[in-house]
N, C-alpha and C positions, 0 to 999 in steps of 0.2 A: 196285276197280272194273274188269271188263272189257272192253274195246275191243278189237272187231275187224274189220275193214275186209272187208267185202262182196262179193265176185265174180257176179254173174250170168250163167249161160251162155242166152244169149237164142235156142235154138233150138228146135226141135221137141223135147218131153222123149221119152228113151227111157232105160227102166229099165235096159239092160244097158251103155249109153254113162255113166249114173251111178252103175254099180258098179265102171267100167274107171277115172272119174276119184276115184271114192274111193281103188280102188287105188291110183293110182300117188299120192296123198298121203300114203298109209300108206308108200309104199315113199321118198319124199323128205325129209317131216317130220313123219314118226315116227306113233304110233298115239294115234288120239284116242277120247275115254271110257272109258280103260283104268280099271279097276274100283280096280288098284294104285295109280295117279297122283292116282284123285279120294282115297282115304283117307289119302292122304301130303297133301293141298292143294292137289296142281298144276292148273294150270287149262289147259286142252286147247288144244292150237296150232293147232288149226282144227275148224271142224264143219261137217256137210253135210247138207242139206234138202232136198225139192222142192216147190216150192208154187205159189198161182197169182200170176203178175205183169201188172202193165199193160204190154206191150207192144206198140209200134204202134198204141196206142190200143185196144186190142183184151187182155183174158185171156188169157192162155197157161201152159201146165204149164212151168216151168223149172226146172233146177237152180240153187239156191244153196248158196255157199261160203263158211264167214267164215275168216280169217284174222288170226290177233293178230300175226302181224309181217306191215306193210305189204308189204315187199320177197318175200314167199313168197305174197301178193295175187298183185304184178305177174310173178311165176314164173309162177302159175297162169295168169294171165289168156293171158298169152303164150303158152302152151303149148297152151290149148286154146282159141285163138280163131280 
């Protein structure tokens, strides 16, 4: 089973600010959907989306981020809030 604990960056989405924080995950903890990792079984140490959320009461375009260890969550969140 996997669990991974959630980050939402709740601002205006802009596509090249969710390539700079994909980057810098790849550059911290390591690369995720690696073609090598899924045929060995590994299960990816974070993934990243952009969809629509309620926020404010209101739809907005946001980045989301999951995370399978909690503490690389609260990395992230820290880093870009």
């Amino acid at each position: 089973m996997r669990i991974y604990t959630k980050v939402i960056v709740p601002r205006h989405y802009n596509r090249t600010e969710h390539s700079t924080m994909r980057n810098w995950c790849k550059e911290n903890f390591g690369v995720s959907n690696s073609k090598k990792d899924k045929d060995l079984g590994y299960q990816n140490p974070w993934y990243a989306r952009s969809d629509w959320y309620l926020i404010n009461r209101q739809y907005e375009r946001a980045s989301c981020f999951c995370f399978r260890n909690p503490a690389h969550a609260t990395l992230f969140a820290l880093r870009w809030s």
